[in-house]
C-alpha positions in Angstrom: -3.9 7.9 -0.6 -6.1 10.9 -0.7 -3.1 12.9 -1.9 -4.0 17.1 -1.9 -0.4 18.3 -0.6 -0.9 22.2 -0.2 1.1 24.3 -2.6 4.8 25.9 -1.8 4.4 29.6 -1.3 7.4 31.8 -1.8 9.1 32.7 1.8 7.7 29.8 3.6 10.6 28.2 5.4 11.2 24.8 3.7 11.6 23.1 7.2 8.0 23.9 8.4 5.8 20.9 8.9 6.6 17.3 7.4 7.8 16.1 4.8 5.3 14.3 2.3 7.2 10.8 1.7 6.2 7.9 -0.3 8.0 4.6 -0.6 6.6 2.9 -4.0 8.0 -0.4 -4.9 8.3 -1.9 -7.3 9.0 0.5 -9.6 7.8 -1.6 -13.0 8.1 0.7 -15.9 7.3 3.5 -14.0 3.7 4.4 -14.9 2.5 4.8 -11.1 6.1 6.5 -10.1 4.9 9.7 -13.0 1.6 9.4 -11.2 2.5 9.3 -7.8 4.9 12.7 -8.9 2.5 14.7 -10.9 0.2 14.3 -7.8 2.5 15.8 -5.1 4.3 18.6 -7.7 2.5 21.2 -6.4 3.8 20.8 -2.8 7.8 21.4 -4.1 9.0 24.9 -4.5 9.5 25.7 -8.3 12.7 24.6 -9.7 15.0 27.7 -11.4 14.2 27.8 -14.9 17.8 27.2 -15.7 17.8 24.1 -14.0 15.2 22.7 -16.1 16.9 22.7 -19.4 19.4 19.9 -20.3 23.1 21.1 -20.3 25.7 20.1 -23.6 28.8 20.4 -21.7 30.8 18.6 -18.7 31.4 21.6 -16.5 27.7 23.1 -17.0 26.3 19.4 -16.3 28.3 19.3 -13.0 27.2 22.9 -11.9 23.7 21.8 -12.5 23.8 18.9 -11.0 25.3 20.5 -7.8 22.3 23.5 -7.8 19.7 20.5 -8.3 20.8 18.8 -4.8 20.5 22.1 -3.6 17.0 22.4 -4.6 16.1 19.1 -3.6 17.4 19.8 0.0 14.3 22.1 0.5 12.2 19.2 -0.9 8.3 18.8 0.3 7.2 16.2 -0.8 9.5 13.1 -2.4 8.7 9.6 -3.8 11.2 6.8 -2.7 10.6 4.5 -5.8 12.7 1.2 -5.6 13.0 -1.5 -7.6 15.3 -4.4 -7.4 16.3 -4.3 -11.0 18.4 -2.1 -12.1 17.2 -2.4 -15.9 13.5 -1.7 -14.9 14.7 1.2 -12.7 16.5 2.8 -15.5 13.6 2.4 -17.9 11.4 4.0 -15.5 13.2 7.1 -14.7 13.8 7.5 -18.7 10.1 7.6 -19.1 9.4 9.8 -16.1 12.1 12.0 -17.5 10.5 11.9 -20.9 7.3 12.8 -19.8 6.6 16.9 -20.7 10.3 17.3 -20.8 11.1 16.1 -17.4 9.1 18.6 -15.2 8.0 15.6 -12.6 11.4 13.9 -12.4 13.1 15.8 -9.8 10.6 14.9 -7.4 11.7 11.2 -7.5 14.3 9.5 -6.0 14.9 6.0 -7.6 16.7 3.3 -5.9 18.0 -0.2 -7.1 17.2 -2.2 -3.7 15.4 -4.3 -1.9 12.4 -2.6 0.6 13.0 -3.9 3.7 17.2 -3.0 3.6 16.1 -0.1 2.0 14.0 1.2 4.8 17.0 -0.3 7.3 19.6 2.1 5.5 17.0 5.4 5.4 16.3 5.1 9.2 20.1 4.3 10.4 21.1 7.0 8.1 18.3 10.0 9.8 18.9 12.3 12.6 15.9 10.9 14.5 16.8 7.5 13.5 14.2 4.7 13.7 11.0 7.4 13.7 8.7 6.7 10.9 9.1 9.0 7.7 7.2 7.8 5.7 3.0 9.2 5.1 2.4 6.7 2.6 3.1 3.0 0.9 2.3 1.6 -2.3 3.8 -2.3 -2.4 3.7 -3.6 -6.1 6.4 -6.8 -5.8 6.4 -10.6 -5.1 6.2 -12.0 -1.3 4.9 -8.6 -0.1 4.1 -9.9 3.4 8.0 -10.4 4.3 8.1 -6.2 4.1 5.4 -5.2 6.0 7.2 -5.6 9.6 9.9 -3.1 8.0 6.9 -0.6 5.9 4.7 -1.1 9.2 7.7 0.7 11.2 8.7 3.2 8.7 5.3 4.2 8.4 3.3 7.4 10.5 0.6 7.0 11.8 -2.8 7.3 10.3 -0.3 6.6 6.8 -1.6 4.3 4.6 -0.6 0.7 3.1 -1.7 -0.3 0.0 -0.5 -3.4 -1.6 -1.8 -4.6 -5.1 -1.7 -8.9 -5.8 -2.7 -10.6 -8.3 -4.1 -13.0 -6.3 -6.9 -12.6 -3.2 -5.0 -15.3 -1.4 -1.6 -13.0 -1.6 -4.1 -10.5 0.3 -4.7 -12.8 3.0 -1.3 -13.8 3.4 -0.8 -10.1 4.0 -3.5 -9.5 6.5 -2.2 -13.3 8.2 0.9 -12.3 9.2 -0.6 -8.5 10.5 -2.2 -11.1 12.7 0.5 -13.1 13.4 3.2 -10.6 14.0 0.8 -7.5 15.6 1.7 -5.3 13.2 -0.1 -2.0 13.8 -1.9 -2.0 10.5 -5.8 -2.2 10.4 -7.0 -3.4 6.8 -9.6 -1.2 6.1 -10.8 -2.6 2.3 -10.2 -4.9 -0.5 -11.3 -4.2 -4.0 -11.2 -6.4 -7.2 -9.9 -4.6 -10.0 -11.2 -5.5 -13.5 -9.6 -6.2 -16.7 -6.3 -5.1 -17.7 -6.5 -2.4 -14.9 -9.8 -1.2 -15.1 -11.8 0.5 -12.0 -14.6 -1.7 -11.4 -13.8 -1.3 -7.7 -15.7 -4.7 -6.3 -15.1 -4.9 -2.7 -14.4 -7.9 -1.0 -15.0 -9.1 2.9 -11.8 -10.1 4.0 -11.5 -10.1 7.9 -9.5 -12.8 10.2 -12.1 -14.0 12.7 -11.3 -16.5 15.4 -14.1 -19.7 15.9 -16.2 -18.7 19.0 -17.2 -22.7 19.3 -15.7 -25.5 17.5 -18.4 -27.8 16.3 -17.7 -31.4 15.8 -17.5 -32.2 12.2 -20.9 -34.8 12.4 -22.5 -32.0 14.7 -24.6 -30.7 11.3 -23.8 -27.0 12.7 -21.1 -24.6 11.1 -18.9 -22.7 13.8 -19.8 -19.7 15.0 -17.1 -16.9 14.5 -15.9 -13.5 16.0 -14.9 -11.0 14.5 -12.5 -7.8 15.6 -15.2 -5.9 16.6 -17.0 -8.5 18.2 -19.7 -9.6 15.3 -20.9 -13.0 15.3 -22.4 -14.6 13.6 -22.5 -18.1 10.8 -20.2 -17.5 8.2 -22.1 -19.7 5.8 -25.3 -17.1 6.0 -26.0 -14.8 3.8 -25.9 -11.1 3.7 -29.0 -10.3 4.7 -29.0 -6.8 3.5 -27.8 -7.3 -0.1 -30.9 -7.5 -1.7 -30.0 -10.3 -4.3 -32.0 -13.3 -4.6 -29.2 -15.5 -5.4 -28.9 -18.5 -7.8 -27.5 -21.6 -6.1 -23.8 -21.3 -8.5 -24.0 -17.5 -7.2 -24.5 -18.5 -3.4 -21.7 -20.8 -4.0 -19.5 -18.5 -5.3 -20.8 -15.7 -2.8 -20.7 -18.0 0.5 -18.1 -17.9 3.0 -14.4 -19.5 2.9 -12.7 -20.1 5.8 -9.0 -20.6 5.0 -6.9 -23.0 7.6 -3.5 -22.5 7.5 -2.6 -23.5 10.9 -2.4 -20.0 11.8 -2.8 -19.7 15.7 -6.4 -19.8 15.3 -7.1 -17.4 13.5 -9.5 -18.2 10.1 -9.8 -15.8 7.2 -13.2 -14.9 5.7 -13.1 -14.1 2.1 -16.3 -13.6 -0.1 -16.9 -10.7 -2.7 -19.3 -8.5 -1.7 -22.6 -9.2 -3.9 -23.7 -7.5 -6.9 -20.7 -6.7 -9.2 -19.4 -8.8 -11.6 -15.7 -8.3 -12.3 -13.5 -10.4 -14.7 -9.8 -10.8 -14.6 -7.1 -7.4 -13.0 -6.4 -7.6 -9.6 -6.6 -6.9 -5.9 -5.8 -3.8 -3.9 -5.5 -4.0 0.2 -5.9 -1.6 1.9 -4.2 -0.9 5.5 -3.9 1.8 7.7 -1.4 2.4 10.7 -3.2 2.9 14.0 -0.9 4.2 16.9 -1.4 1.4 19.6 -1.2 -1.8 19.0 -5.0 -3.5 19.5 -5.4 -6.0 22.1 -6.7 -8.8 20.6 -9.8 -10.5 22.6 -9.7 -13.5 23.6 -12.8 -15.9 23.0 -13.9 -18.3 25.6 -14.8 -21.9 24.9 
């Protein structure tokens, strides 16, 4: 997300520029939420020392509580961090509020929802109503594609989408229905994650393509495909710029696969990018909001 929010500076009217949001869901045991926090602390104006320390009694809990929505009013930057379970929401806002006795928490807002009524409820309840608000996404959760209508619209423009899945196929369902529904989003990289979270960073090739020429099946040619920029080419080739000399189980696992879902003609290409070898994690997507909506070309017969 390329987070560097510029620090508060004493005087500065709270209301100038806009507001640093981020939606993250789901919230899981809140790991990402603490990170996501610590990252855009800096852009919050300091919270009253007084308001940082934990109050005994009733009435002093209540004052506090009513000076802490004061200070969130004037607010920067905020995560929106929802999960639909209520247990793993509560978990996670103990352990961001455990963390270095609570100095991140306040810049959190959990939420026990769902993301696309939750998105539906912040935009009915705004003054500018169904403008985007949010400058960034992070979609952890099951059947991510069914929220990225709602995200997509909630989202400004040049923000960014990134959704992890277990699976490279989940990713493709994702960048599918982009297609399918012209969602403004561009996917602008996939990387395989290695084990149990680790960096590795291998990048895949996933792009929808459309088959320039249909080859019968007996023809002895594979299809030519185009791109969204207009690159041809046969999917079965190799890169010729990777430098490997592959072994025939490496071309295998390196060639091209065309998935065909019976998705208006579009075909997805999905290969890892050669020269990494990365065992188990996950996959990261991507996306970025453009501002118009990108005619799609049409390919002649």
């Amino acid at each position: 997300m390329d987070l560097h929010p510029e620090p508060a500076r004493w005087g500065e009217d709270e209301n100038a520029g806009e507001r640093l949001e981020i939606l993250e869901a789901g919230t899981g045991h809140g790991t990402l939420t603490l990170y996501l926090s610590r990252a855009i602390h800096a852009a919050n104006p300091p919270m009253p020392r007084h308001l940082q320390a934990v109050k005994t009694e009733s009435s002093e809990e209540e004052a506090d509580d009513t000076a802490i929505d004061a200070w969130k009013s004037t607010r920067r930057a905020i995560i929106h961090s929802v999960e639909i379970s209520a247990k793993h929401s509560v978990h996670a806002e103990g352990v961001v509020k455990g963390f270095r006795h609570g100095i991140y928490t306040h810049n959190v807002d959990f939420h026990v929802d769902s993301v696309t009524p939750f998105i539906d409820s912040q935009q009915s309840s705004r003054k500018n109503g169904d403008q985007p608000f949010l400058s960034h996404a992070f979609l952890d959760l099951p059947g991510t594609e069914t929220h990225l209508a709602a995200v997509a619209s909630a989202l400004r423009t040049d923000g960014s989408l990134i959704v992890f899945c277990p699976s490279i196929t989940q990713i493709m369902a994702c960048l599918a229905t982009v297609k399918e529904d012209s969602l403004p989003l561009e996917l602008e990289k996939v990387l395989e994650l290695g084990v149990n979270g680790g960096t590795a960073g291998r990048e895949w090739d996933l792009r929808a393509v459309k088959p320039r020429v249909r080859q019968q099946p007996d023809a002895g040619v594979e299809p030519s495909v185009l791109g969204e920029g207009g690159e041809s080419g046969v999917e079965s080739d190799m890169r010729e710029d990777s430098g490997v000399d592959s072994s025939p189980s490496e071309k295998t696992e390196q060639s091209a696969k065309i998935a065909d879902d019976d998705d208006g003609g579009w075909k997805m290409i999905c290969r890892p990018k050669v020269g990494e070898l990365v065992v188990g994690g996950g996959f990261l997507g991507v996306f970025r909001k453009h501002h118009l909506l990108r005619k799609q070309d049409e390919v002649g017969i």
